[in-house]
C-alpha positions in Angstrom: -19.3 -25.6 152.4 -17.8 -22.7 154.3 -18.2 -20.1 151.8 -15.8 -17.6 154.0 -13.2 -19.7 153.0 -13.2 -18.7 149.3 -12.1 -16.0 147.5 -14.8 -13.6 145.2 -13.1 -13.9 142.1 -12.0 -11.3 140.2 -12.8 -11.9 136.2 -10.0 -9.3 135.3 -7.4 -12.0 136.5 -8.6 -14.5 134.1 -6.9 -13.3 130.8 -7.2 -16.4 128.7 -10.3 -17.8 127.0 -11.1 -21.2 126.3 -13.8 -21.8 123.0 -14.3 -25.4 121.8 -14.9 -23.7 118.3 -17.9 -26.0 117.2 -18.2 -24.3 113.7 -15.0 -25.9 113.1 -16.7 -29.0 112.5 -20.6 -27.7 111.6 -21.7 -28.3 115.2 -22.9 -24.9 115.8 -24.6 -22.2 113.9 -24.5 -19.5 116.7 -21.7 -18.1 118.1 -19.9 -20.0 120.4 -19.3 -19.1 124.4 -16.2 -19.1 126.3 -16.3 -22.6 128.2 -13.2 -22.1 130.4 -11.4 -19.0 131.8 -7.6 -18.9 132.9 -4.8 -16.6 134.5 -2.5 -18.6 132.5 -1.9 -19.3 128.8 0.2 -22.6 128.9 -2.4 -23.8 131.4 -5.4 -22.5 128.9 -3.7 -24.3 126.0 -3.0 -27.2 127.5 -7.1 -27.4 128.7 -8.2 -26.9 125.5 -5.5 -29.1 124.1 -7.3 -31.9 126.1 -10.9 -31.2 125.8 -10.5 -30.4 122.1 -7.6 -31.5 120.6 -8.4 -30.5 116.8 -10.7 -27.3 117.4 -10.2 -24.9 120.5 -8.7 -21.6 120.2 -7.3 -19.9 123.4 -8.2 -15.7 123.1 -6.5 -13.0 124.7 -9.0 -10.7 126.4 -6.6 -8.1 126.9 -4.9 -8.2 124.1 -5.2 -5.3 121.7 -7.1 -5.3 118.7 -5.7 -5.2 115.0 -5.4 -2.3 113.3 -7.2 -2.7 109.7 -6.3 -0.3 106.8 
């Protein structure tokens, strides 16, 4: 493979998270990873949507966190 030919990415312009969220179903007792990584919401949704359907949660890793009080 000509390596020339592809781009280094650049992990600040894959916003979007992918977990499959194993807990969900007592799969997993330690935290999960991130499996996939997108530029794109729809497309991060519709990945997880298809690997799995009933427990994946797309996260914003820019996205600002909550203010408790």
């Amino acid at each position: 493979m000509d390596s020339q030919r592809l781009a280094v990415p650049d992990p600040a312009t894959y916003r979007f998270a992918v977990f499959c969220c194993s807990f969900k179903m007592e799969l997993g007792s330690t935290p999960d990873h991130a499996l996939a990584l997108f530029a794109d919401e729809a497309m991060a949704k519709r990945y997880g949507a298809w690997m799995w359907p009933s427990t994946f949660e797309v996260v914003d890793r820019l996205a600002q966190p909550e203010a408790t009080d």
